[in-house]
C-alpha positions as CSV (number, residue, x, y, z in Angstrom):
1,X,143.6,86.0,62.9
2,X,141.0,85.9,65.8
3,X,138.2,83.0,66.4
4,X,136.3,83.5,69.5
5,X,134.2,80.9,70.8
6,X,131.3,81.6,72.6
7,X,130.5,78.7,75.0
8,X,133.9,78.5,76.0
9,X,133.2,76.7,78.4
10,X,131.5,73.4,76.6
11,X,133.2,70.3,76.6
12,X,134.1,70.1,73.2
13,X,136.1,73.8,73.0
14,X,139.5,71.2,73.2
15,X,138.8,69.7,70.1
16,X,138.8,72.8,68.5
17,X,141.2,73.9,69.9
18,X,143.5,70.5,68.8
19,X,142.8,70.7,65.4
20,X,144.3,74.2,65.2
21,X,147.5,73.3,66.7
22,X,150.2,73.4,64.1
23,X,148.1,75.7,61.8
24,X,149.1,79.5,61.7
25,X,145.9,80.7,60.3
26,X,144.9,81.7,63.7
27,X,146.6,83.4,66.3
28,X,144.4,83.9,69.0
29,X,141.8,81.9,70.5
30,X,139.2,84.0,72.9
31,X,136.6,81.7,75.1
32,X,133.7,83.6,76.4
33,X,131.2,81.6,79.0
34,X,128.7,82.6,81.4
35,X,130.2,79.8,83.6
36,X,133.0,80.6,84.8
37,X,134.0,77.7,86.4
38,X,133.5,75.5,83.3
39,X,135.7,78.4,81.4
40,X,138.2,77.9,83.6
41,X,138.5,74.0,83.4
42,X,138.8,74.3,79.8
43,X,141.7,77.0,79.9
44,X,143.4,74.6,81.9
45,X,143.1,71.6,79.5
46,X,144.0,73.9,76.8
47,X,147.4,75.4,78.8
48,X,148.1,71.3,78.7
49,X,147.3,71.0,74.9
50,X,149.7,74.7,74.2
51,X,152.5,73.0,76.1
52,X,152.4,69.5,74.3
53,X,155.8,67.8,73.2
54,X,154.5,68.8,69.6
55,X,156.4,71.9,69.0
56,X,153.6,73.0,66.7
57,X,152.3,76.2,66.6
58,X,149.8,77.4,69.2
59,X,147.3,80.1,69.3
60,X,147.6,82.4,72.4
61,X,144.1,81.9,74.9
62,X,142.6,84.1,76.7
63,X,139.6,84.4,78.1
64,X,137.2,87.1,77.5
65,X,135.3,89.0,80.7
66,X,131.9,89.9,78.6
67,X,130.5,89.3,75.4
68,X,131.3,92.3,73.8
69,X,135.1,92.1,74.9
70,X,134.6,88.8,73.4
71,X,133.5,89.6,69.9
72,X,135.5,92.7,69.4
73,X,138.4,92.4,66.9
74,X,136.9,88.6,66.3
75,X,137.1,87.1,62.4
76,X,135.6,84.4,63.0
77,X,133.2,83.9,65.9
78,X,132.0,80.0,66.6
79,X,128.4,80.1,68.7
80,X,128.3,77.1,70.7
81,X,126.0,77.8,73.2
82,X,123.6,76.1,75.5
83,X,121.3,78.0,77.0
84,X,120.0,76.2,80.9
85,X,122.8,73.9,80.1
86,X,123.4,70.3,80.5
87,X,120.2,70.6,83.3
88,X,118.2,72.4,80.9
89,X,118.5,69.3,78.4
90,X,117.4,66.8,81.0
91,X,114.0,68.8,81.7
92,X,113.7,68.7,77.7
93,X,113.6,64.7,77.5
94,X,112.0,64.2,80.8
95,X,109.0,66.5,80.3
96,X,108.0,65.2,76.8
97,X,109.1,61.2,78.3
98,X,106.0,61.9,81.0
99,X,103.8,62.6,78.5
100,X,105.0,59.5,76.4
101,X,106.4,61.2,73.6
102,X,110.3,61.4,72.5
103,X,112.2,63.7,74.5
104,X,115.2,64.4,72.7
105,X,117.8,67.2,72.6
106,X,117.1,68.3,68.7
107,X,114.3,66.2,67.4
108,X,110.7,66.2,68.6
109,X,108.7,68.1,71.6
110,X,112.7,67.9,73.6
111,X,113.9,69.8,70.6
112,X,111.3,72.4,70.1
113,X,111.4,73.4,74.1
114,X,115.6,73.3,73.6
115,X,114.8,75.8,70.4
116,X,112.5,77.8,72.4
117,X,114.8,78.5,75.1
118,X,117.7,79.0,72.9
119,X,116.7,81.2,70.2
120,X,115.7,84.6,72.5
121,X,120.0,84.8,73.4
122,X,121.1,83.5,69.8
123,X,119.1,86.0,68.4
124,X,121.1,88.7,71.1
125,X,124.3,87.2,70.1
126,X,123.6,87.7,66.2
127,X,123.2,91.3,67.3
128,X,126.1,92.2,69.2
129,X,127.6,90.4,67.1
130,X,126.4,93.1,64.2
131,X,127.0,95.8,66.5
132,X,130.5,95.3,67.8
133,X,131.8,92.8,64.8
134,X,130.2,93.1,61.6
135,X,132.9,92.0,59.8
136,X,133.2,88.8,61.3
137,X,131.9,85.2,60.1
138,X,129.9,83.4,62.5
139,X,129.7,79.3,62.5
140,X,126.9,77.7,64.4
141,X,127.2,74.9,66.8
142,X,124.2,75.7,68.7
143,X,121.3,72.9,68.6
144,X,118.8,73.0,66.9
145,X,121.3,74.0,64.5
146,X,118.8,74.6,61.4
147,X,116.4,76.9,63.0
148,X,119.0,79.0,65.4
149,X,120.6,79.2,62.3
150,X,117.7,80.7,60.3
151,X,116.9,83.3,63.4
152,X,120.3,84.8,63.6
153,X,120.5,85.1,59.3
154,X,117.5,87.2,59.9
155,X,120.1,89.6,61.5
156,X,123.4,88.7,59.9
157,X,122.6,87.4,56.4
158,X,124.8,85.3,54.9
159,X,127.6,86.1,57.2
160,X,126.0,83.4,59.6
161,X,126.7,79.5,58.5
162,X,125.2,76.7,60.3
163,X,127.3,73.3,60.4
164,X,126.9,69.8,61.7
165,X,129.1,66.8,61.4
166,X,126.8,63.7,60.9
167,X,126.4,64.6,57.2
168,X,129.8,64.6,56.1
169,X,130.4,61.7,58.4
170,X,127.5,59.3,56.7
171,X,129.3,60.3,53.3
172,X,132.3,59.1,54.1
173,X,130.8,56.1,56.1
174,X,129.2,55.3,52.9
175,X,131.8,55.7,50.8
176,X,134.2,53.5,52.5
177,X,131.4,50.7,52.5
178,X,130.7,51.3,48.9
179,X,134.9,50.8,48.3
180,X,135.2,54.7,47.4
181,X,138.0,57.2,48.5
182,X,135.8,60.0,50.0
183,X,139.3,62.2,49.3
184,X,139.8,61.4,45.8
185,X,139.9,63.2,42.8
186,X,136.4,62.1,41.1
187,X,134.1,61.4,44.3
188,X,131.4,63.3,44.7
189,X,127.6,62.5,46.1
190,X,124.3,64.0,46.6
191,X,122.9,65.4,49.6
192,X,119.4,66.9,50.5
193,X,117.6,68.1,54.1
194,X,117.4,70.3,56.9
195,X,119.5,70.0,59.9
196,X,119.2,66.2,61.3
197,X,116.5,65.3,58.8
198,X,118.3,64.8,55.3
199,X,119.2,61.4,52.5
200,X,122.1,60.6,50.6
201,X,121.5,60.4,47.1
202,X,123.9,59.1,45.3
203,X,127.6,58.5,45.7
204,X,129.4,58.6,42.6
205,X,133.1,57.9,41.7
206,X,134.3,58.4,38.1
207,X,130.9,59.5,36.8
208,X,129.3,56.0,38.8
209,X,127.0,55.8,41.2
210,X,127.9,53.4,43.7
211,X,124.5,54.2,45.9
212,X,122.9,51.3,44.3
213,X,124.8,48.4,44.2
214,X,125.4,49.7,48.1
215,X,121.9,49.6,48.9
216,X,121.7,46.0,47.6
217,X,124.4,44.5,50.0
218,X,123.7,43.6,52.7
219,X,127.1,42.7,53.6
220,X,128.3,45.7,53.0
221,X,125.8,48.1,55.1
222,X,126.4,45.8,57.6
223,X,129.4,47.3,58.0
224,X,128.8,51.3,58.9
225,X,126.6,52.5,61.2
226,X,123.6,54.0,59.4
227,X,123.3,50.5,57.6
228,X,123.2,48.6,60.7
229,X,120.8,51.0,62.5
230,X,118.2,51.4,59.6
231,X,118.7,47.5,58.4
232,X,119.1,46.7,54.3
233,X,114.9,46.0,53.9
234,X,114.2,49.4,54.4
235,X,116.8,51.4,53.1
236,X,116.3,49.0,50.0
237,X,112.9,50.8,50.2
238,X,113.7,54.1,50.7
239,X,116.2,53.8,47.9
240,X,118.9,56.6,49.9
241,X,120.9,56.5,53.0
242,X,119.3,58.7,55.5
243,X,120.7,60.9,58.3
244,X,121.0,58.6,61.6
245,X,118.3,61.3,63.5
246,X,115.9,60.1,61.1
247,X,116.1,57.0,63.3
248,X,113.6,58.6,65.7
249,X,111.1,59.2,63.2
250,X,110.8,56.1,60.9
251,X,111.8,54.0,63.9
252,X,109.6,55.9,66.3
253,X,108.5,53.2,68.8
254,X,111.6,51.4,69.3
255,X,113.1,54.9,69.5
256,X,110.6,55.6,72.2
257,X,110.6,52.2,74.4
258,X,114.3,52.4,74.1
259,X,114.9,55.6,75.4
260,X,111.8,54.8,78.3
261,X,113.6,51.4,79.6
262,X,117.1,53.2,79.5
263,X,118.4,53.7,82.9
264,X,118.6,57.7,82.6
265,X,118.0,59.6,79.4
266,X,121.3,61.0,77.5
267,X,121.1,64.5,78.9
268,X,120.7,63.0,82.4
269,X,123.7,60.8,82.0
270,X,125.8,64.0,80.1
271,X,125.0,65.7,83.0
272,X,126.0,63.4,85.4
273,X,129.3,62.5,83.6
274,X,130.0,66.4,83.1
275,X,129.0,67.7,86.6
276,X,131.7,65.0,87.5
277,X,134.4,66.2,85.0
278,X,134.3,70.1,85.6
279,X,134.4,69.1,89.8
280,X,137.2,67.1,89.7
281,X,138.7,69.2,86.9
282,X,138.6,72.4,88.8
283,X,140.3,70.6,91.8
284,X,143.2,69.5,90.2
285,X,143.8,71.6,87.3
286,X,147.0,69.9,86.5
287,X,145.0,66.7,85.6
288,X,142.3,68.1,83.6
289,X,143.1,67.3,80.4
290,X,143.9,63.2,81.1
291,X,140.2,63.9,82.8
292,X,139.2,65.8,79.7
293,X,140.4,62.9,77.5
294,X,138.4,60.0,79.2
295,X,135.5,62.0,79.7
296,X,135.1,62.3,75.9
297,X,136.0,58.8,75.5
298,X,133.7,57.1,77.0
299,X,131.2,60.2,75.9
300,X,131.7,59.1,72.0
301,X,130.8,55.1,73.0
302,X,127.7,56.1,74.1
303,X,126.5,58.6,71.6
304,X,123.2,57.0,70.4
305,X,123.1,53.9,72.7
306,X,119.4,53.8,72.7
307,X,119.2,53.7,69.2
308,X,122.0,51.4,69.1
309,X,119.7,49.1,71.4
310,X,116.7,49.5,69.8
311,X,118.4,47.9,66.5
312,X,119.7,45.1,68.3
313,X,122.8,46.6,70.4
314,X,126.1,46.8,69.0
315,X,128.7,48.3,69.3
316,X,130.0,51.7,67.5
317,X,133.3,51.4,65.3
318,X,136.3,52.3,66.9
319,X,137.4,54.9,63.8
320,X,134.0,56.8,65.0
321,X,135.3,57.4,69.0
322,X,138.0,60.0,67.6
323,X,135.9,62.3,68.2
324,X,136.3,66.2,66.6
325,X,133.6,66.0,63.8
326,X,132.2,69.2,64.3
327,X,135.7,70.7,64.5
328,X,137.0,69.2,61.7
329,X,134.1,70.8,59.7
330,X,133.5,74.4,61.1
331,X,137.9,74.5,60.5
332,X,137.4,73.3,56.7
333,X,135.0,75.9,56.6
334,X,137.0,79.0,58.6
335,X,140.0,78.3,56.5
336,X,138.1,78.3,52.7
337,X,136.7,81.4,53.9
338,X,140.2,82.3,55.1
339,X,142.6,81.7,52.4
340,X,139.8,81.5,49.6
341,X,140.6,77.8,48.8
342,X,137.4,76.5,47.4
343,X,136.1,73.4,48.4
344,X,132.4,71.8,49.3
345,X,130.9,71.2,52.7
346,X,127.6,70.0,53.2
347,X,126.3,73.1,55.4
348,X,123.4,75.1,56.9
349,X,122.3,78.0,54.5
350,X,119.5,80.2,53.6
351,X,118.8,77.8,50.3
352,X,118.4,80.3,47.7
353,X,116.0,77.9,45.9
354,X,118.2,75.2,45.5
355,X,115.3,73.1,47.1
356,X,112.4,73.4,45.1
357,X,109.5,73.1,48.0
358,X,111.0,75.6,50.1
359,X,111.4,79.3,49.3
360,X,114.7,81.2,48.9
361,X,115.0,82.3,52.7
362,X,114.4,78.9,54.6
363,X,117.7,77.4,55.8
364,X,118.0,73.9,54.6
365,X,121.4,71.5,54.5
366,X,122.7,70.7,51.5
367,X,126.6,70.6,49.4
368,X,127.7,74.4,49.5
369,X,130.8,75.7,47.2
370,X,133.2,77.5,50.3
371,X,135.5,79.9,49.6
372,X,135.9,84.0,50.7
373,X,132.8,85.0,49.5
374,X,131.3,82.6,52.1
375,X,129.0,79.8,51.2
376,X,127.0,79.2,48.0
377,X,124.5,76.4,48.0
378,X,125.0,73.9,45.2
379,X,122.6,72.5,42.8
380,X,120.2,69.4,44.3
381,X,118.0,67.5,42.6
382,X,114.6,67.7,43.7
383,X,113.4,66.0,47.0
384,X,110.9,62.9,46.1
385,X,107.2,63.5,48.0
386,X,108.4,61.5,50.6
387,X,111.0,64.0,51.3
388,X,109.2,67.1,50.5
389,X,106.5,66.3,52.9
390,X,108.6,66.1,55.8
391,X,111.0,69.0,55.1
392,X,107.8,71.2,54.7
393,X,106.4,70.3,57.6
394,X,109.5,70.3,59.8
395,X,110.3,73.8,58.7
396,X,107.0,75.0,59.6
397,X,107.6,73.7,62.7
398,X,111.0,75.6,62.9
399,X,109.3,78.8,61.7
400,X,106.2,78.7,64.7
401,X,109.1,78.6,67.0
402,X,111.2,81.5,65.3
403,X,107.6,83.5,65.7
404,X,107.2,82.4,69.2
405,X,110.7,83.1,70.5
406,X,110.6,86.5,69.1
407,X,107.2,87.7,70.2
408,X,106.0,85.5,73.0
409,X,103.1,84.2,71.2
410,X,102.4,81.1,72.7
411,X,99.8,80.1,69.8
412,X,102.8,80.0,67.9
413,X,104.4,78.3,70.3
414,X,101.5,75.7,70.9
415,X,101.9,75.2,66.7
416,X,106.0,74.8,66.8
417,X,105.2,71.9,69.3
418,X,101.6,70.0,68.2
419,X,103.2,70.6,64.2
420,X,105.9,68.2,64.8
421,X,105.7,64.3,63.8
422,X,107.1,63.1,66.8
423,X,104.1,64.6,69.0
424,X,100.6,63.1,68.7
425,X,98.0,65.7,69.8
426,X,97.9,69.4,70.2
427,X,96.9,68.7,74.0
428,X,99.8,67.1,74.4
429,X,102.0,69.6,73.4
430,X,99.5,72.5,75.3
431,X,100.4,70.7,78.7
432,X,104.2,70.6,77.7
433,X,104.4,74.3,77.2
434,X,102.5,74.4,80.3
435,X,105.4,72.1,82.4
436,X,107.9,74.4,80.4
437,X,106.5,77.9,81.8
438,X,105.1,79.1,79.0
C-alpha cells in the first residue's frame, strides 16, 4: 500500500514515518514538498530511521518530483501543508499582536489570515487529488484543521477526514487522572466541538461516569495538564473538561499579556529553531536525525509555554514530550480504513446532524465509528447554550473564510476576521486584512 505525504518536508514527516516501522500495511512512503531542501533533510533522517538496529519492516521512500507524480497510485494521501511556511506563521501572530489582539497559529485573527492563505492550494490539492487519485483517502494535518477540512469535502466528500491529536490526548489525560484505563474493555466518554474548540463530557467506565467526582478534586486535576491550566473553580463551573485551545478564549487576557511579554511569539521561535535544524541538517546529512531528535525535544517542552505562564508556569509532564500524537492518530485511522477493523477516533467530519445546531454539511469534531467505509460520526448529546453559542459562531466564521478564499470577496473576508471572539472591532480586523494584502 501507498501513503504519500504532502509536506514532506515538515518536521514532523519522521514521526510518521516511526510509527510505521514494523507494520506491513504500507510499503511505500512518497514525500512531496515544494522545498526541496527541507525534503531532502527529511529523506536523510528517514534513510537513518530505515537502517535502525530494529530489523523491522521498512517502507521504501522516495521522493516525488510534482504533485501529480506524487498522488498517482497513492491510497492514502496525508495533507500536511503550510502554505508561506514557518515565516508565514510569524507575520500571522505579529500582525494581529500590533493591533493588540491574539495572534495565534489556529485561533483568533492569526488563525483566520493562516486559513486565508491556506485554503486557495488545499482546495487545488483536493482537486488533483480527484483528478489523478480518486480512489484514495485523504487525512488532514493542515491547520486550521476544521475549516481546510470542510473546503476540500466540498470536493472529495467523505473521502477527506480531518484529525488532530489534542482530543484523544485530553481523554486519556483525563482518564488516567480519573483512575480509568483509556484501553480497556468498558471505557468510553463523550466528546463535542469543532477543531480546537470542543468539552469532554463524560468519561465513563463500566456504565460510570467518572467526569464528576473528577471535576471535584482538586488533587486529582492537579495532576494533567488541562486541570492545571484551566484551574478546579472553573472547570467546577463549566461542569466538562475543555480542549486546552479553549485557553485563549476563556483565559483571553492572560492568554494575551502572556504571549505580548514573551520574548518572541511561537512561530518566531519555530522558525528560529527550524531555520537552524534544516541548515545544519543539510550540512551534515549523516547527523540529521540525532539533530532531528533534539530539535523535537526541546520543540514538545515548549508547546504552549505562554499558556503554561499565564497559569502560573509549570512544567509539562514528561509522558507528554514523546511526541507522535498526530501520527499515532491519522495511523489508527489509515489502518481501520485499511484492514476494516472498526474502532472510534474522535475526528473531523461533515457532521451529518449528529450536532443539533449545525446542519448536516458543517464539519465539526466529535467520536466517529472507523472502519472501510470510512468515518461515521457517532451519536452526541446535545451541546448546552454555552456550547452552541460558540460553535455557531466559530463556524460562521470558518464559513466567511471558505467564501473569501474561493472568490476573493474581501467582505467575506472582513466577516471571517471581525466574526471571531478573539477580535474586538470590525476596524480592527479591516486594517489586518489591509497589513495582510488583501
Amino acid at each position: 500500500m501507498r501513503l504519500t505525504i504532502l509536506g514532506g518536508g515538515g518536521f514532523r514527516v519522521p514521526l510518521v514515518y516511526r510509527a510505521l516501522l514494523g507494520d506491513p500495511t504500507v510499503t511505500e512512503v512518497v514525500l512531496y514538498d515544494t522545498d526541496p531542501r527541507r525534503l531532502r533533510v527529511v529523506g536523510a533522517v528517514l534513510d537513518t530511521l530505515r537502517a535502525g538496529p530494529s530489523g523491522a519492516p521498512a517502507p521504501s521512500v522516495r521522493l516525488a518530483a510534482d504533485l501529480d507524480d506524487a498522488l498517482r497510485g497513492a491510497d492514502f494521501v496525508f495533507s500536511a501543508i503550510r502554505v508561506g511556511g514557518t515565516a508565514g506563521r510569524v507575520r500571522d501572530e505579529q500582525l494581529p499582536l500590533a493591533e493588540g489582539v491574539l495572534g495565534q497559529e489556529t485561533v483568533g485573527a492569526g488563525g483566520v489570515l493562516y486559513g486565508l492563505r491556506t485554503l486557495p492550494v488545499a482546495v487545488a490539492v483536493a482537486e488533483r487529488v480527484k483528478a489523478v487519485a480518486p480512489g484514495a483517502w485523504v487525512i488532514n494535518f493542515t491547520n486550521p484543521a476544521g475549516m481546510v477540512t470542510e473546503a476540500m469535502s466540498r470536493v472529495l466528500g467523505p473521502r477527506v477526514i480531518g484529525i488532530c491529536d489534542s482530543p484523544v490526548g485530553l481523554v486519556r489525560r483525563a482518564a488516567r487522572a480519573a483512575g480509568a484505563d483509556p484501553d480497556a474493555p468498558g471505557f468510553g466518554y463523550d466528546y463535542i466541538g469543532l477543531n480546537h474548540l470542543g468539552w469532554l463530557r463524560s468519561l465513563t467506565a463500566d456504565g460510570r461516569d467518572l467526569l464528576p467526582g473528577l471535576l471535584a478534586d482538586p488533587a486529582a486535576l492537579s495532576g494533567f495538564e488541562e486541570g492545571r491550566l484551566f484551574g478546579p473553580a472553573w472547570l467546577a463551573a463549566l461542569g466538562s473538561l475543555p480542549n486546552e485551545y479553549l485557553h485563549y478564549y476563556y483565559f483571553r487576557r492572560e492568554a494575551l499579556a502572556a504571549v505580548r511579554s514573551a520574548p518572541a511569539t511561537r512561530g518566531a521561535f519555530l522558525d528560529r529553531q527550524q531555520s537552524a535544524f534544516f541548515a545544519a541538517a543539510d550540512a551534515a546529512p549523516a547527523d540529521a536525525y540525532a539533530l532531528w531528535d533534539r530539535t523535537r525535544r526541546e520543540r514538545e517542552e515548549t508547546y504552549m509555554a505562554e499558556n503554561r505562564a499565564a497559569t502560573g508556569g509549570w512544567a509539562r509532564d514528561p509522558h507528554d514530550l514523546d511526541g507522535g500524537g498526530y501520527d499515532r492518530v491519522a495511523l489508527a485511522l489509515m489502518r481501520a480504513i485499511a484492514r476494516d477493523e472498526r474502532t472510534v477516533l474522535i475526528l473531523n467530519v461533515p457532521g451529518g446532524g449528529a450536532v443539533s445546531c449545525l446542519d448536516p454539511a458543517a464539519v465539526v469534531e466529535v467520536p466517529c465509528e472507523v472502519g472501510a467505509f470510512g468515518a461515521r460520526p457517532l451519536p452526541v448529546a446535545p451541546p448546552d447554550e454555552h456550547q452552541a453559542g460558540l460553535m455557531l459562531t466559530l463556524k460562521s466564521v470558518e464559513r466567511a473564510a471558505i467564501e473569501a478564499a474561493a472568490t476573493g470577496s474581501r467582505t467575506a473576508a472582513l466577516r471571517a476576521l471581525a466574526l471571531h471572539p478573539l477580535v474586538d472591532s470590525p476596524a480592527v480586523a479591516d486594517r489586518l486584512l489591509t497589513a495582510a494584502g488583501w
